[in-house]
N, C-alpha and C positions, 0 to 999 in steps of 0.2 A: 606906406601904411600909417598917415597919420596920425589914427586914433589908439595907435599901439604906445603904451609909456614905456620911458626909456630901459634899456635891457638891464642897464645896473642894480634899474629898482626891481625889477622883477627877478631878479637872480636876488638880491638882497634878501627879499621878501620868501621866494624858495626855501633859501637853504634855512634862514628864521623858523620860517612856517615846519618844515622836517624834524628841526631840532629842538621846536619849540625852548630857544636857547638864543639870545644875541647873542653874549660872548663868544660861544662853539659857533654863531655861524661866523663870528669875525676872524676867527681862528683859519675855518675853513677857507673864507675868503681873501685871506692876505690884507684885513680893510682893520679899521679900529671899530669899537663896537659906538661908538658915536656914528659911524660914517653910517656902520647898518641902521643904525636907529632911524638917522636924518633919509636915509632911502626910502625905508618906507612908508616915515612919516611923509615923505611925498606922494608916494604911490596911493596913499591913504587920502589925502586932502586930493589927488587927482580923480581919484571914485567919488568922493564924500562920503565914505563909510570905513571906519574902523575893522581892519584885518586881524589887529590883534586885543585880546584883553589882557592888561597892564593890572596885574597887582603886586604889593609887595614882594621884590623878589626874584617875582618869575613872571612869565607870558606863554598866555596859550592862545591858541587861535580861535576868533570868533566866529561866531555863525557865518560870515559874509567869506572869512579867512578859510572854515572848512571845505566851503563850496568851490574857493578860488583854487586853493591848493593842487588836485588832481592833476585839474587841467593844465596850470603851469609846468609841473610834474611829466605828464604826456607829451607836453611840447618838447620840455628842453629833450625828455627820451627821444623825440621825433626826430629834433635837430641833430641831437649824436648819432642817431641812426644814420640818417642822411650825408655827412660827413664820413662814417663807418663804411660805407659803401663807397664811397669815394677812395680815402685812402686806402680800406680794408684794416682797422686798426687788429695790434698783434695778428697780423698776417700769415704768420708762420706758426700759429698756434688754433687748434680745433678745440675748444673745450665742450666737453659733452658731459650732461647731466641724466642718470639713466635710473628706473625702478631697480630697483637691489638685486630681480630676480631675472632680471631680462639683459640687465647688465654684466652680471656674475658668469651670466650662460651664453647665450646666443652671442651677444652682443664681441665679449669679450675675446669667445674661438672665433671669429672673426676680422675683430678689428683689424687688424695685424695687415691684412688684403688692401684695410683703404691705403693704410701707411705707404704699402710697396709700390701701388697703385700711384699714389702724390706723395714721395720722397721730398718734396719741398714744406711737407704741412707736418708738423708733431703733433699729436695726440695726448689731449689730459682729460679722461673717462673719472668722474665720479660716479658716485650713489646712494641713493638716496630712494626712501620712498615717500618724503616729504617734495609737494610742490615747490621748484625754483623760483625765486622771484628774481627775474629779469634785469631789472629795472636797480636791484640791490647787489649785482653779483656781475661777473663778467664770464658766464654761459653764454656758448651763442647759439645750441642748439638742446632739446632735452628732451628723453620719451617717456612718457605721461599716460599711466594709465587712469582713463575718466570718461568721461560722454561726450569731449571735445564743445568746443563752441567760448574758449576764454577770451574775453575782452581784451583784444589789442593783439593779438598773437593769433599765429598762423598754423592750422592744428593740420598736419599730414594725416592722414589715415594709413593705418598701416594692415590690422588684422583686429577679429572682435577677442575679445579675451574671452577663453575656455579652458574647460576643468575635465579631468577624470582619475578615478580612483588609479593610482601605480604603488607597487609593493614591489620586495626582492621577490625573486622564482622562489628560495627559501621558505618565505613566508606564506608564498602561493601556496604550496603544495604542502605546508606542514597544517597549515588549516584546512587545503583540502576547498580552495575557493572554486564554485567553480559558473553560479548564475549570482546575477547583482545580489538576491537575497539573504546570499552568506556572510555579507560583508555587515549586517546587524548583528553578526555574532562575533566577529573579527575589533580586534582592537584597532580602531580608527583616530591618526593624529585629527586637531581640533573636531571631537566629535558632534558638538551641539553646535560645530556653525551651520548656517541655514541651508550653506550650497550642498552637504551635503543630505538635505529633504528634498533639493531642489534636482540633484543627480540621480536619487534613488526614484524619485517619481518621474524620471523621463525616461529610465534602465527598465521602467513594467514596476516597479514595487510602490504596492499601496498600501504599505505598512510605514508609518513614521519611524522614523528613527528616536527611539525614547532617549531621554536624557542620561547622559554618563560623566563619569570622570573620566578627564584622561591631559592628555600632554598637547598644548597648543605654542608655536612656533613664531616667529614674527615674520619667517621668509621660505619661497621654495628652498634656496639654499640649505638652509636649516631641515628643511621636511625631508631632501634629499638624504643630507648623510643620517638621518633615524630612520631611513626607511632601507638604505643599503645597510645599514647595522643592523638590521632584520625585523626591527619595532615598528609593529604596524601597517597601515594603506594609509596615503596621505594623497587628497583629491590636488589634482597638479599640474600644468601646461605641457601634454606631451610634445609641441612644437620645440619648446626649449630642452628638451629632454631627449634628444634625436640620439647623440652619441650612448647615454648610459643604457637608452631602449635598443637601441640597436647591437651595441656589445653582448646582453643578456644582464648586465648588472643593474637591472630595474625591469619590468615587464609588467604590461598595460593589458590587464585580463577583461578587458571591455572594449567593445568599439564607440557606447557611447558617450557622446559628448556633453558637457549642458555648459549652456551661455547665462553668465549669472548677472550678463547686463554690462556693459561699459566697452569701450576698445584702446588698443594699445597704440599712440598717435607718434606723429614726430612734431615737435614743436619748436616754433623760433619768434620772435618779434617780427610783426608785421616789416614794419621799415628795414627789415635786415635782409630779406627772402633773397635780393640780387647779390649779396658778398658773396666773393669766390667758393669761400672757405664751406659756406654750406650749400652753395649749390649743389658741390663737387658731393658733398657727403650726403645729400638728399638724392640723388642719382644715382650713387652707389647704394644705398639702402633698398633701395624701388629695386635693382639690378637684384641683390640678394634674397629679398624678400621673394622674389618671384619663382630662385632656385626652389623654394620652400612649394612653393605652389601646390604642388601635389601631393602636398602630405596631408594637406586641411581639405575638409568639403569645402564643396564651391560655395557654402554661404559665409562662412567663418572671414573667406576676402571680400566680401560684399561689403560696402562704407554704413555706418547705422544711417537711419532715417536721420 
């Protein structure tokens, strides 16, 4: 590759360019912050264009610098990936990054299956319902609810995300619910969110849901224990909800469903997809998810357009 500059300048120019910082990147790279300066200034007279702007102080990246960045960015991600699947770096370690409610539930009564399954891999489950960034983090696997399709990353399908009203039997029968319509007179956790105009007009009700006060949550989890303490219907994923529906400590006075748009994926870095580590756990998922099969209509596993 002749026309490629040397790797020291381009890694110089990297970690510069991230930190927008010589010193922090000399630090980073074991070099003196002369050596980074003089890299670049190479890199720079090998383009003929200026990567960084130099004022008193400090440096930030130029027009020419922001455009370069990414793609350097992409590569070195590309190269470690490439390497990653070679060695399998921490090999004996699964890390998984998962939405707070799908983690907390499904995910979690289960894990336990892959472990026993591959005794040789340990398990470190976060969560989060903020997206991971990859590239910043040492995840090798994360599930994402969104519309799929993220740049550079390899989006599984797994199921579309759905809602419905669940309350305690208590709460059922003390208000006496008994067709979708009652549930405008019933105290409903986050009432003025949209999905639930969106549920009441798929349920036959052609009446809005007028605006109210009331108690809004940041996670099923959370909707969970206010709705077994008896406050309220809180619109909810009865997929994740198998055990407390099925015990009687929560019950699903509806059969229907509404899809408020997006699905629940499994996601990894493009260049990772062949490591052990998630193949194993992308096959196991597929395996599980399929136990589930019959509990969803047939279009809820259908992949979006």
């Amino acid at each position: 590759m002749p026309n490629l500059p040397p790797l020291a300048a381009i890694r110089a120019f990297e970690a510069a360019g991230r930190l927008e910082n010589f010193s922090r990147a000399a630090e980073e790279l074991g070099m003196t912050q002369a050596a980074v300066s003089y890299q670049v200034r190479q890199l720079e007279d090998r383009l003929g264009r200026a990567l960084f702007v130099r004022e008193k102080g400090r440096v930030r990246l130029s027009e020419t610098g922001q455009r370069l960045l990414p793609a350097v960015r992409a590569a070195f991600a590309s190269m470690g990936d490439a390497f990653a699947a070679i060695g399998d770096d921490e090999a004996d370690i699964l890390t998984i990054s998962a939405a707070v409610t799908f983690g907390g539930t499904w995910l979690s009564a289960r894990i336990g299956r892959f472990q026993l399954r591959y005794p040789d891999l340990a398990v470190r489950l976060s969560m989060s319902n903020d997206y991971v960034d990859f590239d910043a983090s040492n995840v090798d696997v994360a599930i994402r609810i969104g519309p799929g399709g993220w740049p550079g990353l390899r989006a599984d399908f797994l199921f579309r995300s759905h809602v419905t009203p669940i309350c305690s039997p208590a709460f059922r029968d003390a208000n006496r619910i008994a067709a979708p319509v009652d549930l405008l007179r019933v105290e409903r956790l986050a009432p003025n969110d949209g999905w639930w105009a969106g549920w009441l007009a798929e349920a036959g009700v052609d009446v809005a849901p007028p605006p109210r006060r009331g108690v809004e949550l940041d996670s099923q989890l959370q909707e969970a224990s206010a709705v077994q303490g008896g406050y309220g219907v809180a619109l909810m994923t009865p997929l994740l909800w198998r055990a407390e529906l099925d015990s009687g400590r929560m019950v699903q006075p509806f059969d229907t469903l509404y899809q408020p748009g997006g699905a629940n994926w499994l996601v990894y870095r493009e260049g990772r997809s062949r490591v052990r580590k998630i193949e194993r756990f992308r096959e196991w998922l597929r395996e599980e998810m399929e136990k589930d099969r019959p509990l969803l209509p047939e279009a809820l596993w259908e992949p979006l357009p």
